[in-house]
C-alpha positions in Angstrom: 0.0 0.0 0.0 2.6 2.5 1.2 4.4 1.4 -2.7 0.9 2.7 -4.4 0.5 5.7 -2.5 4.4 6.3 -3.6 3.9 5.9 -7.0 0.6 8.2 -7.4 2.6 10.7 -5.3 5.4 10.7 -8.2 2.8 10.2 -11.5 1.1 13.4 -9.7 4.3 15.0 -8.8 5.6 14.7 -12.4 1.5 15.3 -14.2 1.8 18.7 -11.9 5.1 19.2 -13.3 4.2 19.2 -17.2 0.9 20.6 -16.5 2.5 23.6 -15.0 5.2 23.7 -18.0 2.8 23.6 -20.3 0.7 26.4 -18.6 3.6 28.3 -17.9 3.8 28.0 -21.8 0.3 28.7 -22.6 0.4 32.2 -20.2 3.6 33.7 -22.4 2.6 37.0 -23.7 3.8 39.2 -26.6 5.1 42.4 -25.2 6.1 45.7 -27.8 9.0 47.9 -26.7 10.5 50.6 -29.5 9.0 48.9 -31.7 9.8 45.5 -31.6 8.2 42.4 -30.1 9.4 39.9 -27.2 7.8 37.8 -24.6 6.7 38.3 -21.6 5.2 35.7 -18.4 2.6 35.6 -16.0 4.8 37.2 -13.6 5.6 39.8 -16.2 9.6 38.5 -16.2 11.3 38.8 -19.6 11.6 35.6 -21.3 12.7 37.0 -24.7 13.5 40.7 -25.0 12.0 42.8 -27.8 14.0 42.0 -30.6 11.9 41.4 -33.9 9.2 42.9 -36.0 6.8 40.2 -35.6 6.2 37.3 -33.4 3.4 34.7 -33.5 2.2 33.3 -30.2 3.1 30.6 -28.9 1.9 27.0 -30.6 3.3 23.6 -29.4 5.8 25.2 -27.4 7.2 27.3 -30.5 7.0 30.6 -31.8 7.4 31.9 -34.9 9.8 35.1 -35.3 10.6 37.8 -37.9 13.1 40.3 -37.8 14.1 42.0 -41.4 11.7 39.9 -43.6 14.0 36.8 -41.7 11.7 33.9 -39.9 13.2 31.7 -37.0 11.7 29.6 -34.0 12.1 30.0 -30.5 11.0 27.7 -27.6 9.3 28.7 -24.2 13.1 29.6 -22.8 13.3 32.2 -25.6 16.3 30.0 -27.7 16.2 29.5 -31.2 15.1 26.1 -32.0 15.5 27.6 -36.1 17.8 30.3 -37.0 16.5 33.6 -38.3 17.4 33.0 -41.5 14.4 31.5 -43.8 12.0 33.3 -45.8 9.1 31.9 -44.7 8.6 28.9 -42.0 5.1 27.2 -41.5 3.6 26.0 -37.6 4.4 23.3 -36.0 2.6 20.1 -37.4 0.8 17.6 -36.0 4.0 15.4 -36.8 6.5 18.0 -35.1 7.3 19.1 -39.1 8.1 22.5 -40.1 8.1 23.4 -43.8 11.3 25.9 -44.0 11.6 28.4 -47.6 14.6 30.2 -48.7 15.2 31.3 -52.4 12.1 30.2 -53.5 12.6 26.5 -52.5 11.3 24.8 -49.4 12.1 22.0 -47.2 10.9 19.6 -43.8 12.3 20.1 -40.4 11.5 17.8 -37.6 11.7 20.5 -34.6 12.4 18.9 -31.6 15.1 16.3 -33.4 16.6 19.2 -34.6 16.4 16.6 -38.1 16.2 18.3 -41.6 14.0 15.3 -43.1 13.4 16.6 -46.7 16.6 19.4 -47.8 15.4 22.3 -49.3 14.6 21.3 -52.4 11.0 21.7 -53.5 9.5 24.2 -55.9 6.2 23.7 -54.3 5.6 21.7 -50.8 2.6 20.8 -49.3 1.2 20.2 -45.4 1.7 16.4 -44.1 -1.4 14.4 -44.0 -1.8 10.9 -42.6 2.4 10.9 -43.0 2.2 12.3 -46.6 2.9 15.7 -47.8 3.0 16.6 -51.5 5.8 18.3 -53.1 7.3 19.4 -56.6 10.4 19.9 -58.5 11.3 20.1 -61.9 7.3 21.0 -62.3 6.5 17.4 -61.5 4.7 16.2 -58.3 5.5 13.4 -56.4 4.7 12.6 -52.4 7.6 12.0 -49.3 6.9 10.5 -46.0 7.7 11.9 -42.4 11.1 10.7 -42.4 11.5 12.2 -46.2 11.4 9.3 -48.4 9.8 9.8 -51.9 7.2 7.6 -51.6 5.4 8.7 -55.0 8.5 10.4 -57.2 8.3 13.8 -58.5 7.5 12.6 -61.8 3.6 12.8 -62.3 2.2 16.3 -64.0 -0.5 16.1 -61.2 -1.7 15.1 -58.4 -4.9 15.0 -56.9 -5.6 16.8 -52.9 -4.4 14.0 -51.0 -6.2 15.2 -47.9 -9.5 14.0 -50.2 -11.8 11.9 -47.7 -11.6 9.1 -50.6 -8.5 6.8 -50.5 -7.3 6.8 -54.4 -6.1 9.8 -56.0 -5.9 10.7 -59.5 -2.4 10.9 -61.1 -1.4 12.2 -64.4 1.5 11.5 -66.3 1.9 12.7 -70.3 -1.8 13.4 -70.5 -2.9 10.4 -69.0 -4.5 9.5 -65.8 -3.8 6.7 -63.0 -4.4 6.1 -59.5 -2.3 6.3 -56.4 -3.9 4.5 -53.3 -3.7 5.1 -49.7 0.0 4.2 -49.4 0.8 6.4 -52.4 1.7 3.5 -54.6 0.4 3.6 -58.2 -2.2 0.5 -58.3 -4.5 1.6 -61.4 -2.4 1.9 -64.5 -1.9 5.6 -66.2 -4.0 4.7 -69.4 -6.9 7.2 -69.2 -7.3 10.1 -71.2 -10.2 10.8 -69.3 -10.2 10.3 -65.3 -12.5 11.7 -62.3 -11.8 11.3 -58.8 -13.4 8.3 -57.1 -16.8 9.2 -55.5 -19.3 6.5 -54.4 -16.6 3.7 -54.7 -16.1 4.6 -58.4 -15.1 6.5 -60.4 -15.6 7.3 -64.2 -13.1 7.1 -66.6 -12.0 7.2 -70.6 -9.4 4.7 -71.8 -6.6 6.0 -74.6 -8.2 5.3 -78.1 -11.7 4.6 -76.6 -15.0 6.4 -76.8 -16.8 5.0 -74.1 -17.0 6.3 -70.9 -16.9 3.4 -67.9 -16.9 3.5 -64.0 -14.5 1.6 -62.4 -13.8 0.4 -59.0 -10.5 0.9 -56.7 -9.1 -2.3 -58.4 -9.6 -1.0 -61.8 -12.0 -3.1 -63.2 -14.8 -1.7 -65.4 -18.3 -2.1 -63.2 -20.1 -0.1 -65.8 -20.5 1.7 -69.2 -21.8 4.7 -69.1 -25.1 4.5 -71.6 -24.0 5.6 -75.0 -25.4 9.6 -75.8 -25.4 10.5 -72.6 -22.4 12.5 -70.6 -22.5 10.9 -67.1 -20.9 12.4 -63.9 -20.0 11.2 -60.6 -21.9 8.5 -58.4 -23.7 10.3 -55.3 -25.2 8.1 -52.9 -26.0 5.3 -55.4 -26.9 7.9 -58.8 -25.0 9.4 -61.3 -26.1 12.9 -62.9 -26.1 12.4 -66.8 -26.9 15.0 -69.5 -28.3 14.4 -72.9 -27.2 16.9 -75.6 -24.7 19.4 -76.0 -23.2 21.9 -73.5 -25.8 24.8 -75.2 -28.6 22.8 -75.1 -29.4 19.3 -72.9 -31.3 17.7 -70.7 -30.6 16.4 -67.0 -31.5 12.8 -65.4 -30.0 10.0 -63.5 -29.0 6.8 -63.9 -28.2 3.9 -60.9 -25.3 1.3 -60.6 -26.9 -1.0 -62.9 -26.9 2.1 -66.0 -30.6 2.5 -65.7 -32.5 5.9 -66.3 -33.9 5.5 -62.8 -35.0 9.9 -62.6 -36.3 10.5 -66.5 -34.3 12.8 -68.7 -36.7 15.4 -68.3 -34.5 19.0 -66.5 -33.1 21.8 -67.8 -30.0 21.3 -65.0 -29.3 19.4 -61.6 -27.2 18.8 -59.1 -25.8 15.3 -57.8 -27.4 14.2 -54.9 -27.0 15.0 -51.5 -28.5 13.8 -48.0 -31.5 12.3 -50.0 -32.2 15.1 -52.5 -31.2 16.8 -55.6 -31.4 20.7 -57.1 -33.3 20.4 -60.5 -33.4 23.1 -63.2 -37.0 24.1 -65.2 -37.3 27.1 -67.1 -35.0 29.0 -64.9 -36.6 28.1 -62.1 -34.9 25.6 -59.1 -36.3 22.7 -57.1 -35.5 19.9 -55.6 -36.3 16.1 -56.3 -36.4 13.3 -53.7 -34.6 9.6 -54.7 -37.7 8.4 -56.3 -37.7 11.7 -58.5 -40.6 13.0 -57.1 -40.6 17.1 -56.8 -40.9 17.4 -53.0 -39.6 21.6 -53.4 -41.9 23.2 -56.5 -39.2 24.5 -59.2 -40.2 28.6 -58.4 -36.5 29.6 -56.8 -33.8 31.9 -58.4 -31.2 30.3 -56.4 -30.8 27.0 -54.5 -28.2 25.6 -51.4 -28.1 21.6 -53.1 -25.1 21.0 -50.6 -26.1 22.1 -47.1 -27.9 20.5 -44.6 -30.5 23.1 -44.4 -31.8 23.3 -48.0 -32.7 27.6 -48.9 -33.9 28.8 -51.8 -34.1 32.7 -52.8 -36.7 34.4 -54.4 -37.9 38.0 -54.7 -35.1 39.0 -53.6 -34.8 37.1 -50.4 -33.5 33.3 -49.0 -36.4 31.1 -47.4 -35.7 27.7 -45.4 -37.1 25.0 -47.1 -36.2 21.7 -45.2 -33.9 20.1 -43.0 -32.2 16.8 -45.2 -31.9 13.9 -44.1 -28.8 12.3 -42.2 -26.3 10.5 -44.4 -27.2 7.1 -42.6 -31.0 7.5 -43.5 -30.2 7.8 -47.4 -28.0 5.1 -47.0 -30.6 3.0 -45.9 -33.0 3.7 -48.3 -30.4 3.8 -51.4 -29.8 0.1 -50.6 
């Protein structure tokens, strides 16, 4: 017993300990003398004397400083943890990574290692997510990992937002398109001339040399062909927007999974659909449609909100609630 009460007398001891250090950070101030910016405490003792034109406050234990267009770090004691010499230097990340720029060019610092993970290097370098960041040099993208491997090279002409809440991204390479998965490897050949982002659990795509539009799933196999005369868009919640005509003059409907006109191709414009409904077009006027197609908002509004939550639609000048959609797991359910 007298062991246990030891032990929760040190874990408390040392919890008080970092609690404190970590208020003691959080209660820094920024403090302006002649100019120029330092820090000051709780107590109101100097931690950092006024010495640059612009400090941030305090994040992760860093601060970000600028003297003469020059960026550093410092650290709750007031000590560089990066010299004031960059051009530009980011936050602190979730990983502990800094992005560092100097002559146009940036690079990856781990902060508390001190390690410089990726050298500065990049013509254009993005946040981490998930361990990835995207970066480019030589005008071609490619992806590193926290400790600065190239996970992807820098050798694709794009690359889709990696931060996308789908797992495959589109990658394009000498006007064709492939897809990178969640690890960043390349598991869908580059072979498209034509290639959406995946949406649904597919996405739709144009081989080289081929006519015929197609959905495909994260393997790369061809689920469906799009139905011949129509221009098909992305699958929302189990339907796809088509349009029958030219860009001038067509008509709107949808399809489902199996490349049936399941909504007739009857509008002048729509939306895809979202929580349960869809924004549909008729002479000028907008409404919205329900997954059976049926007009459950009468087509009389200038202007429409198809991707919020709490559908509005403007007329005579002014915005009007017209319902509260229904919760992603509802449509689910009645999609399948």
């Amino acid at each position: 017993m007298y062991r246990i009460v030891l032990l929760f007398l040190f874990v408390f001891i040392i919890h008080s300990t970092s609690f404190a250090q970590q208020q003691q950070t959080d209660r820094l101030q920024r403090f302006r003398k002649n100019g120029l910016y330092g820090f000051i405490n709780s107590s109101r003792d100097t931690v950092a004397a006024a010495q640059w034109d612009y400090v941030d406050d305090f994040f992760a234990d860093k601060a970000r400083v600028e003297y003469k267009s020059k960026w550093g770090m410092i650290n709750a004691k007031g000590a560089y943890v990066i010299p004031l010499e960059y051009d530009k230097i980011t936050n602190v990340s979730d990983e502990g990574i800094v992005r560092l720029t100097l002559n146009g060019l940036t690079g990856y610092k781990h902060v508390d290692s001190g390690v410089m993970i990726s050298a500065i290097q990049w013509q254009e370098a993005g946040p981490f997510y998930k361990g990835f960041a995207q970066v480019m040099k030589d005008n071609h993208y490619g992806i590193i990992n926290t400790k600065g491997v190239a996970i992807c090279p820098a050798i694709y002409d794009f690359i889709g937002d990696i931060s996308a809440p789908h797992e495959m991204v589109r990658v394009k390479k000498d006007e064709k398109f492939g897809y990178i998965n969640a690890t960043r490897k390349l598991v869908i050949p580059i072979k498209f001339s034509y290639a959406e982002d995946f949406s649904d659990g597919l996405a739709l795509v144009q081989v080289v040399g081929s006519e015929v539009f197609e959905y495909i799933d994260k393997t790369g196999k061809s689920i469906l062909r799009a139905p011949v005369g129509l221009m098909p868009g992305k699958f929302t919640e189990g339907y796809a927007l088509v349009l029958k005509g030219n860009t001038d003059a067509y008509k709107a409907g949808f399809i489902n999974k199996l490349g049936k006109i399941v909504i007739p191709i009857e509008w002048d414009d729509a939306t895809e659909f979202y929580n349960g409904h869809a924004a549909v077009k008729r002479n000028g006027k907008w409404g919205f449609i329900n997954k059976s197609g049926k007009l459950v908002v009468d087509t009389q509004y200038d202007e429409i909100t198809p991707y919020s939550k709490q559908a509005k639609g403007k007329r005579n000048g002014r915005w009007e609630k017209l319902f509260e959609a229904e919760t992603l797991e509802e449509v689910v359910d009645e999609v399948h």
